[in-house]
C-alpha positions in Angstrom: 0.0 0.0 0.0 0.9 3.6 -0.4 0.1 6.4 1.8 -0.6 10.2 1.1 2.9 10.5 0.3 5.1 8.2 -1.9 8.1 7.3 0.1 10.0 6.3 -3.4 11.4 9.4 -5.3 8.8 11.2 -7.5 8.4 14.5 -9.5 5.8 15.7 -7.5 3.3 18.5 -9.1 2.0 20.9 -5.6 -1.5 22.5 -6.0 -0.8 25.8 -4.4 -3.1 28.2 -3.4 -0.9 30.9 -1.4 -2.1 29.5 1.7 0.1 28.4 4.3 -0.8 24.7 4.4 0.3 23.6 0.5 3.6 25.9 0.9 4.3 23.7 3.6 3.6 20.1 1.4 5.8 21.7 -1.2 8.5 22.1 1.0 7.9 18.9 2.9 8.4 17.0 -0.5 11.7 19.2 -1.3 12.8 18.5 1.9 12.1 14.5 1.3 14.0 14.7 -2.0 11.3 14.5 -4.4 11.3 17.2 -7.7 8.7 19.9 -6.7 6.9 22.1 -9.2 3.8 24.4 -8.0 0.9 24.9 -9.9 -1.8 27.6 -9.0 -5.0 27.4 -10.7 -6.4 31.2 -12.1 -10.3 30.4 -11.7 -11.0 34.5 -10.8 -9.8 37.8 -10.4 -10.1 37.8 -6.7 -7.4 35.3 -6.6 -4.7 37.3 -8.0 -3.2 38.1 -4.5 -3.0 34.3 -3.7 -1.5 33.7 -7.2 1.6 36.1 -6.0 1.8 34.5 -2.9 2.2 30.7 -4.6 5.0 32.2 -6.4 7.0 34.3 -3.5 6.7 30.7 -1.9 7.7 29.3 -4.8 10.7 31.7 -5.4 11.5 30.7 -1.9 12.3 26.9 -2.6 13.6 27.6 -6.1 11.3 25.9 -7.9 8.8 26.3 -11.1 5.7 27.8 -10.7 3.0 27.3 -13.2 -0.4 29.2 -13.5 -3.3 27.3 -14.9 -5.8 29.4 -16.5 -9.4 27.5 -16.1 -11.3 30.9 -15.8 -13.5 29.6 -17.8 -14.0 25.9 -16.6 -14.5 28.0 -13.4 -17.2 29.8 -13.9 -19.2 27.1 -15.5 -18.9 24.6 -13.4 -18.4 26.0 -9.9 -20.0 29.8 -10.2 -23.0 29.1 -13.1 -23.9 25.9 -10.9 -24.0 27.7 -8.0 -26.7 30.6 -9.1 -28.3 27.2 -10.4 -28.6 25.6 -7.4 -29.9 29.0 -5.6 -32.6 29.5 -8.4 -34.0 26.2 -7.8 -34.2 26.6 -3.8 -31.0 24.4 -3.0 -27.8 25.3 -0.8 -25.1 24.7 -3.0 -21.4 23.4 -1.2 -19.1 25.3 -4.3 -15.3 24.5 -2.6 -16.7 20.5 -3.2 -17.8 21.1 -6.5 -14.6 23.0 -7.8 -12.5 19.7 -5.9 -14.8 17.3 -7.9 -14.2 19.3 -11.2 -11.5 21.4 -11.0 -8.9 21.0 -8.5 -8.7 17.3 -7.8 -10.1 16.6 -11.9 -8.7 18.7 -14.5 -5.8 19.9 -12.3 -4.7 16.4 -12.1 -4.4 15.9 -15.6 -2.9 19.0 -16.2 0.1 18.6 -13.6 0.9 14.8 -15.3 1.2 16.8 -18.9 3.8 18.9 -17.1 5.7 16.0 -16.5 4.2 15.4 -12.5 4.1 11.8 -11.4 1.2 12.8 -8.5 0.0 15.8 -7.5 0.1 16.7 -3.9 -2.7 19.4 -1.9 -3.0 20.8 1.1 -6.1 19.4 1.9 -6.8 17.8 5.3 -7.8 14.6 4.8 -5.8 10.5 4.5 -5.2 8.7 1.5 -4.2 4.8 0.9 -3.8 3.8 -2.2 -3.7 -0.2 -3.0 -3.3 -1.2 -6.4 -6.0 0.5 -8.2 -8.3 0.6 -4.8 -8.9 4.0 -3.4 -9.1 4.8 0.4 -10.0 8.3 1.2 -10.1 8.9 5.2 -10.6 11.4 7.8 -7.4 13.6 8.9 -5.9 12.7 12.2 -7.1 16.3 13.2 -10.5 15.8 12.6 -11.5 19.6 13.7 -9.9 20.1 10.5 -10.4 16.8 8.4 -11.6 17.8 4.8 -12.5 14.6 3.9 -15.9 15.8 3.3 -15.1 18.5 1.1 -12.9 16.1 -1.5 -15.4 12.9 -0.8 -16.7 13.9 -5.1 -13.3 13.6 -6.5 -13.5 10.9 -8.7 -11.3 7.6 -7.7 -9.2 7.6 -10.8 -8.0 11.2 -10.1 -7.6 10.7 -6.7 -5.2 7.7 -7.6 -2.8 10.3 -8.9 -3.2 12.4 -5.7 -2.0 12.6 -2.2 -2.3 14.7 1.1 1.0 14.9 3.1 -1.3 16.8 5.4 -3.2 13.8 6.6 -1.9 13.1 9.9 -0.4 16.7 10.9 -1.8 16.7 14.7 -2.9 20.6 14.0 -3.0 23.8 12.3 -0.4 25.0 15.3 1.8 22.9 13.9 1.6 23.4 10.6 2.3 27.1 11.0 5.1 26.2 13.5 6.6 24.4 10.4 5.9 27.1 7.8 8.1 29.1 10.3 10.4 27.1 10.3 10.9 26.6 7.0 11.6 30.0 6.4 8.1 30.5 4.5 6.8 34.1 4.1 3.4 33.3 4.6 3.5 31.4 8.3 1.1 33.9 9.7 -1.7 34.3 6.3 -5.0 33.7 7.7 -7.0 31.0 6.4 -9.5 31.6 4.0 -12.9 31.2 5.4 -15.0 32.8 2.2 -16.0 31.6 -1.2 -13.1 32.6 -3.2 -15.1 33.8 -6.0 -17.3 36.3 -3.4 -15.4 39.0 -1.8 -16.0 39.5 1.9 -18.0 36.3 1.8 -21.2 38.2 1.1 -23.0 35.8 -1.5 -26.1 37.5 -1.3 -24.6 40.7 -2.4 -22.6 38.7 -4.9 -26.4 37.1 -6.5 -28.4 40.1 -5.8 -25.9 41.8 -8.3 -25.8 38.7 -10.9 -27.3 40.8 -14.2 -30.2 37.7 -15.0 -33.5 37.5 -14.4 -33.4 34.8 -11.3 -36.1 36.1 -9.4 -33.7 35.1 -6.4 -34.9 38.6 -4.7 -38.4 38.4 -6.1 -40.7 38.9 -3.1 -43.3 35.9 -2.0 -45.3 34.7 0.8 -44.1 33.0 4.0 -46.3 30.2 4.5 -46.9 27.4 7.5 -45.9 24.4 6.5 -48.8 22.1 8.4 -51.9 25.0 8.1 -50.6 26.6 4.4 -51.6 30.1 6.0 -49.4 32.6 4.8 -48.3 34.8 7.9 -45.8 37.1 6.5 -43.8 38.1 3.1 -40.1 37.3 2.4 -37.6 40.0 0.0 -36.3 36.6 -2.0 -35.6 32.8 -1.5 -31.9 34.0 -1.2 -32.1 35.2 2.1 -33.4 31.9 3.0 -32.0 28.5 3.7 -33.2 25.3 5.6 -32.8 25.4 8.9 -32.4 29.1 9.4 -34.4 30.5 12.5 -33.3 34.1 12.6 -34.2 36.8 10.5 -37.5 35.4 9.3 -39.7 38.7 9.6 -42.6 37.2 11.2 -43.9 36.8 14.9 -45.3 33.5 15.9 -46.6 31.5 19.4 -43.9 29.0 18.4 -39.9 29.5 17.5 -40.3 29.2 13.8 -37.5 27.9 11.5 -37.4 27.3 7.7 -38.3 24.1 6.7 -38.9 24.3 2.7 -38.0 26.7 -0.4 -40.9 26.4 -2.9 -39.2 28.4 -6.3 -42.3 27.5 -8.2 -44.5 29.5 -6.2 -41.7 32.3 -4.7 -42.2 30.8 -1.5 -40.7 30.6 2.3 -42.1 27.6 3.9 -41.5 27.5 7.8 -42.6 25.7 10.7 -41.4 23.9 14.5 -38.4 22.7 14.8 -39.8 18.8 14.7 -40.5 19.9 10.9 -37.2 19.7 10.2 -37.3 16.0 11.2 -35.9 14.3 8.1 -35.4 10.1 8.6 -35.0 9.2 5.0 -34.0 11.2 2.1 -32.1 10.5 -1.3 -28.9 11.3 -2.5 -28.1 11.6 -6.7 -24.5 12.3 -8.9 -23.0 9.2 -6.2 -19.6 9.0 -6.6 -18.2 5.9 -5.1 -15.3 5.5 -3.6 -15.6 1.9 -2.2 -17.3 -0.3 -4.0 -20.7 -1.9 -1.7 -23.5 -4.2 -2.3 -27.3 -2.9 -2.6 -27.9 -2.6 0.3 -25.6 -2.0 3.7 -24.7 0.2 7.0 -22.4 3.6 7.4 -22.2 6.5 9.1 -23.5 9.2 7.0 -22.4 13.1 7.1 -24.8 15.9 5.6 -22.6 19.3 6.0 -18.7 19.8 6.8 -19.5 20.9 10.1 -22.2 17.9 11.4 -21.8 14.7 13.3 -21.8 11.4 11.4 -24.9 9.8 11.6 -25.7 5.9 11.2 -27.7 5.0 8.7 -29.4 2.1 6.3 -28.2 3.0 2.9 -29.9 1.3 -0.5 -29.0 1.5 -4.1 -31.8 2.4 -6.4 -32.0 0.5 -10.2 -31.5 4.3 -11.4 -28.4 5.2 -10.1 -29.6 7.2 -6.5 -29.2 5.9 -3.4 -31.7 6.2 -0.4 -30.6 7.2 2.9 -32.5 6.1 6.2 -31.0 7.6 9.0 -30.9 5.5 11.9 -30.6 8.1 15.3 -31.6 11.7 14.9 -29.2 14.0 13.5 -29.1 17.8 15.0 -28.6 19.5 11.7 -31.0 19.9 9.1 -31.2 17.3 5.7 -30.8 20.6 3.0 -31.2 19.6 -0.8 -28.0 21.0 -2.4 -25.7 19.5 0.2 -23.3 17.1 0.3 -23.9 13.6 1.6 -20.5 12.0 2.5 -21.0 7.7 3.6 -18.4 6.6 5.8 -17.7 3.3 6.9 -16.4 2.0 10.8 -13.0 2.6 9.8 -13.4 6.6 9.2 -12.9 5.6 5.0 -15.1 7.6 2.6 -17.6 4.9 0.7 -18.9 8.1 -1.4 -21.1 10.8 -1.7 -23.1 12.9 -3.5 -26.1 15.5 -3.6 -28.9 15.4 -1.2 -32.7 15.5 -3.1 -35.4 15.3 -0.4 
C-alpha cells in the first residue's frame, strides 16, 4: 500500500493556493527529495493576491511555478452551478464542486502533462492507495479533516493524488513548520470565504448577478402544516433550511425554515420537529468503495455535522436512499453534500442530497 505521500522518489506537481498549508507540502516533498513544481490554478480575479503569494513561496524553494488558466471551466462549473442551485431553492457546497471538477479533476491531468508523477494538496484529509483501490479517510485532526469536502473527487483522479497533510496533529503545527521553513506566509489567515465572493457576502454577490433569477423576487411565508401565509419574504436567497433568525414574522412557536418552494416564490416554515428528516435521497453518487445494494455507514450531511448511522440502499437508477438511523441535530438541506463513511473513518462516497 501507499500512503498520502510516496516514500519512493517522484516529481511531485503541488496544487498551491498561497495558503500556508500547501507551501508547507511543497517544501515537505523538497525536503524528502522529491522534484517539486507548484501549480496555481487562475479560476478569478479575486485570486490574484493568492496567485503572488504561490509564487513568492515558490521563489523561496527555487522551484517552477506554473499558472493554470481555467477561468472559464471555473465559472461554469463552480460559479454558473452555483446561481443554479440557488434558483431552484438548493444550498449549494461550491469549494466541493470545484474539488470534484477542478482541483482534484482537471488539475490532475494538467500537472501529469507537465511532467508530474502525482499531484500533492493541502487538503486535510488521509489517502491509501492499493493497487488500483482507493481509500479516502478522515485527517488525524479531525477539527480540520476535509474529507468531506474532496469525498466527489472521482477515484481515478484521486489515484494520482496525495495529502501529506493527513496526519499533521494541527494547524499549530503546521504554522510552526511554515516558520520554520523560512516561508513568508506562516502567519496568512486562512480563508474562510468563497473565493469567488469577496468578503463572503454571497447575497450581495447574486443580488448583483445581471439575470432574471427572481432570487430577490418577493413571495409569501407560509406554514408548512396549516398553508396560511403569515408574512412576506424579499427573496428565496435570504433563506435557507434550517435558518431560525431573520424570518420577519412573529409567531406563538420559534419558527424555522423548513422548505424553499421556487415555483411558487415561497418561504415555507414551521417547529423545529419539521425539520425532522429520517429518509432522504442522494443523486451524482460517486463511489469511492465499491458496496453491495444494500448496507450500514455512518452518514455526514454538512462539513461541520456529526456522522450519523444509517441504512443505505442502491436504487435501479443510479440514486441511493438514505434512512438515518438516530436523529441527526442539523438539518437534511437539498444542495448538500452527503458523504458515507464506513467504521474505519474511509469515505464509501457521496453525492447530492434530493429530499
Amino acid at each position: 500500500m501507499q500512503s498520502s505521500t510516496s516514500r519512493s522518489k517522484a516529481v511531485y506537481a503541488v496544487a498551491m493556493s498561497g495558503g500556508v498549508d500547501s507551501s508547507v507540502v511543497a517544501t515537505m516533498l523538497q525536503r524528502d527529495g522529491h522534484d517539486v513544481f507548484g501549480i496555481t490554478m487562475d479560476i478569478h480575479e479575486n485570486c490574484l493576491e493568492d496567485i503572488t503569494d504561490a509564487q513568492i513561496v515558490c521563489h523561496k524553494l527555487g522551484i517552477q511555478h506554473h499558472v493554470f488558466d481555467v477561468r472559464a471551466e471555473y465559472q461554469r462549473k463552480v460559479i454558473d452551478l452555483f446561481v443554479d442551485y440557488y434558483s431552484r431553492g438548493l444550498t449549494p457546497n461550491p469549494c466541493a464542486f470545484c474539488n470534484r471538477d477542478l482541483k482534484l479533476n482537471i488539475l490532475v491531468d494538467y500537472a501529469r502533462e507537465m511532467g508530474a508523477d502525482l499531484m500533492a494538496t493541502g487538503h486535510y484529509a488521509n489517502l491509501t492507495i492499493d493497487a488500483d483501490h482507493v481509500f479516502l479517510a478522515e485527517a488525524t485532526n479531525i477539527g480540520k479533516d476535509q474529507s468531506y469536502f474532496v469525498s466527489l473527487a472521482p477515484r481515478t483522479k484521486l489515484l494520482s493524488t496525495r495529502f501529506p497533510l493527513g496526519n499533521m496533529p494541527n494547524k499549530d503545527q503546521t504554522r510552526a513548520m511554515a516558520q520554520e521553513f523560512g516561508l513568508p506566509n506562516f502567519r496568512k489567515k486562512d480563508s474562510q470565504d468563497i473565493c469567488f465572493i469577496r468578503q463572503g457576502n454571497y447575497k450581495e454577490f447574486l443580488r448583483n448577478l445581471k439575470t432574471n433569477l427572481n432570487l430577490f423576487a418577493p413571495g409569501h411565508i407560509k406554514l408548512q402544516d396549516s398553508g396560511q401565509i403569515i408574512g412576506e419574504h424579499d427573496g428565496l436567497a435570504n433563506y435557507t433550511i434550517g435558518q431560525r433568525k431573520g424570518l420577519g414574522v412573529s409567531h406563538s412557536d420559534p419558527l424555522y425554515v423548513v422548505g424553499l418552494d421556487p415555483e411558487h416564490r415561497e418561504v415555507i416554515v414551521g417547529n423545529r420537529g419539521d425539520l425532522t428528516v429520517s429518509e432522504f435521497t442522494v443523486w451524482a453518487v460517486n463511489w469511492l468503495i465499491d458496496m453491495g445494494e444494500e448496507f450500514e455507514a455512518f452518514v455526514k450531511i454538512r462539513s461541520f455535522s456529526q456522522k450519523t448511522r444509517a441504512k443505505i440502499k442502491r436504487n435501479t437508477n443510479g440514486d441511493i436512499t438514505i434512512n438515518l438511523q438516530e436523529e441527526c441535530r442539523t438539518p437534511v438541506t437539498q444542495g448538500q453534500v452527503c458523504a458515507m463513511y464506513n467504521a474505519n473513518n474511509q469515505v464509501i462516497g457521496a453525492g447530492i442530497i434530493a429530499l
